[in-house]
C-alpha positions as CSV (number, residue, x, y, z in Angstrom):
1,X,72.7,257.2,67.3
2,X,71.8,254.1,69.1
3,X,68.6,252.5,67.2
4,X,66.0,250.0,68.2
5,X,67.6,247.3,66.1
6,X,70.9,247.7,68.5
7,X,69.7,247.1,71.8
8,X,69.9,243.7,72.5
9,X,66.8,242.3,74.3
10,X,64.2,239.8,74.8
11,X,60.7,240.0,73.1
12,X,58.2,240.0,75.5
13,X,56.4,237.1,74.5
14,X,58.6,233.8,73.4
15,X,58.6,233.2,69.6
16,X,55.8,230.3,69.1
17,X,57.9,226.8,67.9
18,X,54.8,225.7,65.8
19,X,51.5,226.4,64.1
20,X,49.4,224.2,66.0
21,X,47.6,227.3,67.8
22,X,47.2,229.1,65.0
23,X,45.7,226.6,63.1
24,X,43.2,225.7,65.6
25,X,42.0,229.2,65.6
26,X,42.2,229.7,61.7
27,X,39.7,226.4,61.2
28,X,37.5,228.5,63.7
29,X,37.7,231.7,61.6
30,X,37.6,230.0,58.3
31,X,34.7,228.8,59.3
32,X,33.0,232.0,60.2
33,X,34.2,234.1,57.7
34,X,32.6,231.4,55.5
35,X,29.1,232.0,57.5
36,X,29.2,235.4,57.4
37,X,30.0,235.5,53.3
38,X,26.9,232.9,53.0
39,X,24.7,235.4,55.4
40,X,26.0,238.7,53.5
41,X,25.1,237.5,49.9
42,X,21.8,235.7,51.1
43,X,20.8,239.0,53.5
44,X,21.4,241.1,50.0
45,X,19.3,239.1,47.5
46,X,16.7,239.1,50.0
47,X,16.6,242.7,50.1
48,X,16.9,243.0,46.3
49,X,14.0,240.9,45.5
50,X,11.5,242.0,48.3
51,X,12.1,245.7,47.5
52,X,13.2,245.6,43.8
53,X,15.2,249.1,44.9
54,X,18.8,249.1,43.1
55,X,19.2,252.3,46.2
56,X,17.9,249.4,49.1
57,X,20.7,246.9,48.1
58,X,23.4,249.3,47.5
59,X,22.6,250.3,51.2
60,X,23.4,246.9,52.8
61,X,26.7,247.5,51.5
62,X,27.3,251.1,52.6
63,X,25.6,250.0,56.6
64,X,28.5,247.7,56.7
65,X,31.2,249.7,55.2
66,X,30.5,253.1,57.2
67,X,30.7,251.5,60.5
68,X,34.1,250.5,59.8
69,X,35.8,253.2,58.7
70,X,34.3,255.1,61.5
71,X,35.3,252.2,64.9
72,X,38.2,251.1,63.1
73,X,40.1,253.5,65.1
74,X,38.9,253.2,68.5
75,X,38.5,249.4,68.2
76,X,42.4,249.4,67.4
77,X,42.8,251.0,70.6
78,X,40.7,248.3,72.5
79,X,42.5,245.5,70.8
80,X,46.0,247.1,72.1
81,X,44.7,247.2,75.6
82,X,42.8,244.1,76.1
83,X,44.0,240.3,75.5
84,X,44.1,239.8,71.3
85,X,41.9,236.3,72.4
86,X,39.2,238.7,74.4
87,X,39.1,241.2,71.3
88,X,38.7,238.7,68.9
89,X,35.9,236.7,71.7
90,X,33.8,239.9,71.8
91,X,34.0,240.3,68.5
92,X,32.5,237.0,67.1
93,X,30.1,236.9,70.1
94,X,28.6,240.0,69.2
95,X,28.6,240.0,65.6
96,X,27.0,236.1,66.0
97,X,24.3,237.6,68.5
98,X,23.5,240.2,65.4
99,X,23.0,237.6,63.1
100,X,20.9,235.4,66.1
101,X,19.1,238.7,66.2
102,X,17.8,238.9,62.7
103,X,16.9,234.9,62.7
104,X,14.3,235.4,65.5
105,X,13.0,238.2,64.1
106,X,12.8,236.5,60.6
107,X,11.4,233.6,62.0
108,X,8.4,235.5,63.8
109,X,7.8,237.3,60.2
110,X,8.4,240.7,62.1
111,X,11.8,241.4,59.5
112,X,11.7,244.8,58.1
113,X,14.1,246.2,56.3
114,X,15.6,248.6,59.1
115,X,16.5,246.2,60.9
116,X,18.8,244.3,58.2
117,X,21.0,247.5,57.9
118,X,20.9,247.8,61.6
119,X,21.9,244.2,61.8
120,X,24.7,244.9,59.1
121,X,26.3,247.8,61.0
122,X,25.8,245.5,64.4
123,X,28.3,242.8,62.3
124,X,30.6,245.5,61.2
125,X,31.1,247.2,64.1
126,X,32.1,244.2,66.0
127,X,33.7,242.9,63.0
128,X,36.4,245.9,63.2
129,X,37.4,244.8,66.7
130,X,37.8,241.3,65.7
131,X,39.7,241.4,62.5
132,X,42.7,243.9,63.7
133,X,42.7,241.5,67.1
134,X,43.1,238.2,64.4
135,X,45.8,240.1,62.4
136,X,47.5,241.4,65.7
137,X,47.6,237.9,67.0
138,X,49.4,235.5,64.6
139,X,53.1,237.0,65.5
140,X,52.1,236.2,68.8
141,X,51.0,232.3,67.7
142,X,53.2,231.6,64.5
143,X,57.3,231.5,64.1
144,X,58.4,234.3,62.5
145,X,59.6,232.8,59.7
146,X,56.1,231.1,59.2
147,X,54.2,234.6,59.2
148,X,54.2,234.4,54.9
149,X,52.5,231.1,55.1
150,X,50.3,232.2,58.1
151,X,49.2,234.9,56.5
152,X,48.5,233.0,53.2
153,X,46.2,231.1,54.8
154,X,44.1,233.9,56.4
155,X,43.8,235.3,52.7
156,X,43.3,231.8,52.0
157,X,39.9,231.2,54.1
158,X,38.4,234.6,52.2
159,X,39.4,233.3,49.5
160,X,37.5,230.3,50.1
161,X,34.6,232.3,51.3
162,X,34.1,234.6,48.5
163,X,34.2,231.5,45.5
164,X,32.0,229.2,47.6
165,X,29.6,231.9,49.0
166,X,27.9,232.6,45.6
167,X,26.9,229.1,44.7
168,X,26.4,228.0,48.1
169,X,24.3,230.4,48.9
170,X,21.9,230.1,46.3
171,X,21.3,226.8,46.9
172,X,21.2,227.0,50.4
173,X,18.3,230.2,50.0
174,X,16.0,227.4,48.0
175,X,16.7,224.4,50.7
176,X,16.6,226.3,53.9
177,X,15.1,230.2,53.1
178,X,16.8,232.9,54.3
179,X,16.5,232.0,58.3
180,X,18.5,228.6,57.6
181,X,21.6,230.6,55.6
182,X,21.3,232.9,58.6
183,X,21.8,230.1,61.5
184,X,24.5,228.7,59.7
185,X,26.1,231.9,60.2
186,X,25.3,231.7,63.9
187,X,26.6,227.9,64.0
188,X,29.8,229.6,62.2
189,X,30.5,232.3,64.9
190,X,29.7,229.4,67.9
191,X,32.9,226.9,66.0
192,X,35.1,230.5,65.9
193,X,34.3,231.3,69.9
194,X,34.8,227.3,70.5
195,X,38.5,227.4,69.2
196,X,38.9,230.4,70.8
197,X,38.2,228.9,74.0
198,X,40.2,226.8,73.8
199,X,43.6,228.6,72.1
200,X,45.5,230.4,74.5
201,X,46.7,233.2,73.0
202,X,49.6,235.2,74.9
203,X,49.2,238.6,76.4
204,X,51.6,241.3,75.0
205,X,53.1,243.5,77.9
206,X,52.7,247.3,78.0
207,X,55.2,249.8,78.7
208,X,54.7,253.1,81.2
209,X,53.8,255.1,78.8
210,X,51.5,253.1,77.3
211,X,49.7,252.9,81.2
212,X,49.8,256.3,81.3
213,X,48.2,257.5,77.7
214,X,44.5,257.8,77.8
215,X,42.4,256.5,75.4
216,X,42.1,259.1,73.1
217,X,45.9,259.7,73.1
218,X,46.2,256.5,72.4
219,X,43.8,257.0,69.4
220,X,45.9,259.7,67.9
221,X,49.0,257.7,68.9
222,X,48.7,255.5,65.9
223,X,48.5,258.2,63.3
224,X,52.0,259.7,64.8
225,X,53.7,256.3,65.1
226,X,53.2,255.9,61.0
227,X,54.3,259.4,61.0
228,X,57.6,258.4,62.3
229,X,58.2,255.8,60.0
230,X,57.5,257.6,56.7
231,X,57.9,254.3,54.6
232,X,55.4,252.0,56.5
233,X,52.8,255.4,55.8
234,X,53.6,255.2,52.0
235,X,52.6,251.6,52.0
236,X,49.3,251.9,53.8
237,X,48.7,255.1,51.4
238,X,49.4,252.7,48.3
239,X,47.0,250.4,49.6
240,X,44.3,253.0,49.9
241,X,44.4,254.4,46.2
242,X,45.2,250.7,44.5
243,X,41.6,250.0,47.0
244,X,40.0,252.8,45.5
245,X,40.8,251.8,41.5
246,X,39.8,248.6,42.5
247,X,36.5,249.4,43.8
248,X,36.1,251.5,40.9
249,X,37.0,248.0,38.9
250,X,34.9,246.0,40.5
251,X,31.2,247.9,40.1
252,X,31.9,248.4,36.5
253,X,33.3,245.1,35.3
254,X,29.7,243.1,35.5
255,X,28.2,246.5,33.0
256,X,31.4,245.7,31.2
257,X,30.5,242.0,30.9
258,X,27.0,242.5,30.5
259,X,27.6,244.8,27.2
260,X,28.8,242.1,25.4
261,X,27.8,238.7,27.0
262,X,24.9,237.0,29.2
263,X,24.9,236.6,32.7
264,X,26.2,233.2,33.0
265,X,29.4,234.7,30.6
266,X,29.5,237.2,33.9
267,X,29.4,234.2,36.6
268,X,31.9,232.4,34.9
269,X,34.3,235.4,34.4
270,X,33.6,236.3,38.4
271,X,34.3,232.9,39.2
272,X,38.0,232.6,37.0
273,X,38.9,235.2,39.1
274,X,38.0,233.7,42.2
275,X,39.9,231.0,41.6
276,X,42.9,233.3,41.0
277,X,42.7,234.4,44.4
278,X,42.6,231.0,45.6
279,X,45.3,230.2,43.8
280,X,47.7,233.0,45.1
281,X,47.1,232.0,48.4
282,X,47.4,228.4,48.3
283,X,50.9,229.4,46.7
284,X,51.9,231.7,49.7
285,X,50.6,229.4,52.6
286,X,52.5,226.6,51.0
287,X,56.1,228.3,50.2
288,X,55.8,231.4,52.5
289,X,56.2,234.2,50.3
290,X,59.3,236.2,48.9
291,X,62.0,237.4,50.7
292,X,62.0,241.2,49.2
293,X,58.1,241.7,50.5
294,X,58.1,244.9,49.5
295,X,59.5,244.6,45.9
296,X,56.8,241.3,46.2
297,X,53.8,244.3,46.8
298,X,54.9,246.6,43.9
299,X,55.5,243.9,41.4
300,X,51.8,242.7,42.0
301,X,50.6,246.2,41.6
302,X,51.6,246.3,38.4
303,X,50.5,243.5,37.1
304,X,47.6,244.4,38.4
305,X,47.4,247.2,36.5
306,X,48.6,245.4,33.4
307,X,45.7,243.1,34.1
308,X,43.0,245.5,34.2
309,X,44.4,247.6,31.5
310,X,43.8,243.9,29.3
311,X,40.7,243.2,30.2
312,X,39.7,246.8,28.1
313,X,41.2,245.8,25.0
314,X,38.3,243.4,23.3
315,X,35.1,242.6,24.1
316,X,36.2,238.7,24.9
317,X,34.9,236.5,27.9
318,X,38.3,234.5,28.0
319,X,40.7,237.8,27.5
320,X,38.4,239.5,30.8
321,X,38.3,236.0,32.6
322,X,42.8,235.5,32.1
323,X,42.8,239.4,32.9
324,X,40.5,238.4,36.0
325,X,42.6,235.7,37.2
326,X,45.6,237.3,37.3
327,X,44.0,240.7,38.8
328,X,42.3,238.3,41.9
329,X,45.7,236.3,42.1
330,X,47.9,239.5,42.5
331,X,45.6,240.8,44.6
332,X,45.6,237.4,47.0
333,X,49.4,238.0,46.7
334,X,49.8,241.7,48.1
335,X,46.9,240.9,50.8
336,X,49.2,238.2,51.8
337,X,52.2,240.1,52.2
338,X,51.1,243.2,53.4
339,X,50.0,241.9,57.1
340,X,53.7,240.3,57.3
341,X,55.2,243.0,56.9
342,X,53.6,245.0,59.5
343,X,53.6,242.1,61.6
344,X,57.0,242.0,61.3
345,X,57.9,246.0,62.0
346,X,55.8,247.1,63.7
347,X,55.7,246.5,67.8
348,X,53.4,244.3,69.3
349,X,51.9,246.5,71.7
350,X,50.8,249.1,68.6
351,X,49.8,246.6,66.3
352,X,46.5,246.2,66.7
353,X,46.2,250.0,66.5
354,X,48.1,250.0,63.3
355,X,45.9,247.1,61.5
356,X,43.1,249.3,62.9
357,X,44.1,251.8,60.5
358,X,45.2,249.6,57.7
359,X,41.2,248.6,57.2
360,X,40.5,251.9,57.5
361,X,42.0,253.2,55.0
362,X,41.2,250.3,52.8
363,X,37.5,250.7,53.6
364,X,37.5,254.5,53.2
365,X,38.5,254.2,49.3
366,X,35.4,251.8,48.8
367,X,32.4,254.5,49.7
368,X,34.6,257.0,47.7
369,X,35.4,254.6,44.7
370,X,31.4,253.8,44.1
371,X,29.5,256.7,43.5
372,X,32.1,258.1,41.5
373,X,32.1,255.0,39.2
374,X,29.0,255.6,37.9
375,X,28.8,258.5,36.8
376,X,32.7,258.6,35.2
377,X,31.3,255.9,32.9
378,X,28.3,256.9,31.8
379,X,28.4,260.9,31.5
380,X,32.8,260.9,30.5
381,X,34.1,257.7,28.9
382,X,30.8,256.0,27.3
383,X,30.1,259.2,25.2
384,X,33.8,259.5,24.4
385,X,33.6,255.7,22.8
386,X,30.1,256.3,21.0
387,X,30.2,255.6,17.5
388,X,29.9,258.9,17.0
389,X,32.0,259.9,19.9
390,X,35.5,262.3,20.0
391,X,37.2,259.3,20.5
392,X,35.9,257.2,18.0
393,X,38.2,257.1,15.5
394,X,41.3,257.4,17.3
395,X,41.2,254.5,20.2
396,X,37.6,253.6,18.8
397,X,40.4,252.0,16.2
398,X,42.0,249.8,18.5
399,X,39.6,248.9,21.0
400,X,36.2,249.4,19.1
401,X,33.1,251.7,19.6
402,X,29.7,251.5,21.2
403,X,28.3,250.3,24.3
404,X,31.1,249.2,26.8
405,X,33.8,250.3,25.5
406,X,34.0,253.7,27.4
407,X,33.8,251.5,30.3
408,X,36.8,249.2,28.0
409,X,38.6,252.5,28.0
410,X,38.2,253.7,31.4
411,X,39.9,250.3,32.4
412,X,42.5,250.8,30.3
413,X,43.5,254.1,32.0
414,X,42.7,252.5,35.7
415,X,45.7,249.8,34.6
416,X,48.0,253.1,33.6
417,X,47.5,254.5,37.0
418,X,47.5,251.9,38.8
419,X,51.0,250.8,37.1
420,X,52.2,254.2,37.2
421,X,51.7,254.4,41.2
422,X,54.0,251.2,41.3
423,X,56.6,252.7,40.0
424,X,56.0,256.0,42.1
425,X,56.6,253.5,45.0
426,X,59.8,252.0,43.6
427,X,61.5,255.4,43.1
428,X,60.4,256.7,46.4
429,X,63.4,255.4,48.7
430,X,61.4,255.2,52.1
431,X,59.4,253.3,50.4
432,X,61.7,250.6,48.6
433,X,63.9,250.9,51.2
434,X,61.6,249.5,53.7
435,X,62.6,246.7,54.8
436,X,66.3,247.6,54.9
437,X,66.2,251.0,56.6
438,X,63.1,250.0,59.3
439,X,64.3,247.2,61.6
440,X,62.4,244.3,63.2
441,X,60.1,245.5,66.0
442,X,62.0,244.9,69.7
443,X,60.0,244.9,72.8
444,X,62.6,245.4,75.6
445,X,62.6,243.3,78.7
446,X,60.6,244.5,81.9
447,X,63.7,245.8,83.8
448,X,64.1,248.6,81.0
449,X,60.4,249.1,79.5
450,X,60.0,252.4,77.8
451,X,58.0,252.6,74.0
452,X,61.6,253.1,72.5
453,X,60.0,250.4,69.9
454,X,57.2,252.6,69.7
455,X,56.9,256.2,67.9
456,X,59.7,258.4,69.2
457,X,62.8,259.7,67.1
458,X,64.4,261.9,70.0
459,X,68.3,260.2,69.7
460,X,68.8,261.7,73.6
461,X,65.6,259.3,74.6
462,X,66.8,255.9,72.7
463,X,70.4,256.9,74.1
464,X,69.3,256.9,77.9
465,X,67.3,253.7,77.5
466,X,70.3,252.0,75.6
467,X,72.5,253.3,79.0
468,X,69.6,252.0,81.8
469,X,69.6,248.9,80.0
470,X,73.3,248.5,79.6
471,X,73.5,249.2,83.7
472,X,70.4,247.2,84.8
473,X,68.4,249.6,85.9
474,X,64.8,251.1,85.3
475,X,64.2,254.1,83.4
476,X,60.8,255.4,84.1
């Protein structure tokens, strides 16, 4: 059966010669990914200390996660159909005019708290358009064999954001209050459109069928394109449970701190592992990445894994911090990869659709992963590890008893898991196999367009495009 990979064809963009474009717009979105961490972790300590409500803060959080797992979908769809430069335009216009939204309102003293999670949703919403647009469009502005290093350097600016945003912000809250961290943000979104503006991004070309789908079919389109290519599905499944363990990680690991060591132990374990992710992607956007990406992803899940399941084992700041490190810098590493490799299967025209659902799923594990934390610590594993607990004198032995160290133990189990699902990935062949079995996406040339790169496995179908474009002619 004649396959994608055989019929010989021209992309329908030219394969960018440089970086230059790319790194024009990347200073831009550096930039505002910057301003928008600064804004985020300044927006949530005001709300923590003019309300005092644990509930309040948490819902900051949740008004910005919701609203992408819900548009995520349907802004995937828009980026496909518009220009990637017009998505990702929209998208830092009107999440900038949110934030512009919040400074006047702050600087009339008429800010309530309603209209911070309004604000918050405002950002994510037009945040999900933007970042499936930004992801979508470095193919389309890097050389292929530069999309490792491109890609490095996205995770490399949110890397950047989330170490510096912290400190920064705190100082930046005393100097200029919390309407000065706010129109840096705005400052941040005007440098992001500016580069924009002046970046021409190319326009991907769209076959008959994509014309002819409306825009709900082209919703559901997505979810059958990854059901055609059962290995890119496993990945983005992996990436939605390793999201949920992690965000399971991540609210219990300051209590884990905290039950042994002060705060400023806990900044300077948060901030080790900031640096690891720093770290991992300065290594990628210098050398690129691996050649196996794939192997590259499960590898890092289990170390991973390994890593969390270390950080359980004794109550020591530097033993967390190492196991921090290494958990951030793996994690840089597989965020890294990931976007090349469906940058580098899937076709152009479905990409933005694809990434769409990529953050989706990601996002979904997060409002799953944090109410369940909780209570699996405190009413399950903490008892278990009391002193006087079932536990406590079989792994209360090896890792100790007391306060934390249910949490210590509940780590340990997330690292099993989390190492057991990488080697699920490994033995599952679609999986592994990725790379080999799933060819580079082709876009065929105008004369024969059809979504043959697209979702379809009908052999009769690829075989009658293969003939049209082997006699010149159009196949509608």
């Amino acid at each position: 059966m004649t396959t994608e990979a055989q019929i010989n064809s021209k992309p329908d963009v030219n394969e960018p010669t440089s970086m230059q474009r790319f790194l024009v717009i990347w200073i831009g979105q550096m930039c505002s990914r910057t301003g928008s961490a600064l804004s985020a972790f300044a927006l949530s300590v005001w709300v923590y200390q003019r309300m005092g409500s644990i509930t309040k803060f948490a819902l900051v959080s949740l008004c910005y996660a919701l609203p992408v797992v819900l548009v995520s979908p349907f802004a995937g769809v828009l980026v496909d159909r518009w220009n990637r430069r017009r998505s990702m335009l929209i998208g830092d216009c009107g999440a900038g005019l949110s934030i512009l939204a919040l400074v006047l309102l702050y600087s009339s003293g008429r800010l309530e708290l309603w209209h911070i999670y309004v604000g918050t949703a405002m950002v994510a919403t037009f945040g999900a358009l933007q970042s499936p647009a930004y992801s979508s469009s470095v193919p389309l502005l890097v050389p292929k064999k530069q999309l490792g290093r491109a890609n490095g350097m996205v995770q490399l600016g949110m890397g950047t954001a989330r170490v510096g945003a912290p400190l920064l912000g705190g100082i930046l809250l005393v100097v200029f209050d919390l309407g000065g961290v706010l129109l840096l943000d705005v400052a941040s979104f005007a440098i992001a459109v500016t580069t924009l503006l002046v970046v021409r991004i190319p326009n991907v070309k769209k076959s008959v069928d994509d014309v002819r789908r409306s825009f709900f079919g082209d919703v559901a389109y997505a979810g059958r394109y990854l059901l055609h290519r059962w290995g890119l599905m496993s990945l983005m499944v992996l990436y939605g449970v390793c999201n949920f363990l992690i965000g399971i990680v991540s609210v219990l690991v300051v209590p884990l701190v905290l039950s042994f060591g002060s705060s400023v132990v806990l900044g300077t374990v948060l901030s080790v592992g900031g640096i690891g992710m720093l770290v991992g992607a300065l290594l990628v956007s210098v050398f690129g990445g691996t050649r196996r990406k794939v192997l590259t992803v499960l590898g890092f899940i289990a170390l991973m894994g390994v890593c969390i399941a270390i950080a359980g084992l004794r109550p020591a700041a530097t033993l967390i911090a190492v196991a921090g490190f290494g958990l951030f810098f793996s994690l840089s590493l597989i965020n890294s990869t990931t976007p090349t490799i469906v940058q580098m299967k899937v076709a152009a025209g479905v990409q933005g659709r694809v990434f769409a659902l990529l953050t989706m799923i990601a996002w979904s594990a997060y409002p799953l992963a944090y109410p369940l934390a909780g209570p699996l610590a405190e009413r399950v594993f903490e008892p278990m590890m009391a002193v006087d607990g079932v536990l406590a004198g079989s792994m209360g032995q090896i890792i100790g008893v007391g306060p934390g160290r249910g949490i210590a133990l509940l780590f340990i189990t997330l690292g099993v898991v989390m190492v057991s699902i990488a080697v699920a990935g490994y033995l599952y062949p679609s999986l592994r196999n990725l790379e080999a079995e799933m060819p580079d996406a082709v876009v065929l040339p105008d004369s024969v367009r059809t979504n043959v790169d697209e979702a379809t496995t009908d052999g009769d179908r690829i075989k009658s495009v293969a003939a049209a474009a082997h006699a010149g002619t159009v196949s509608s």
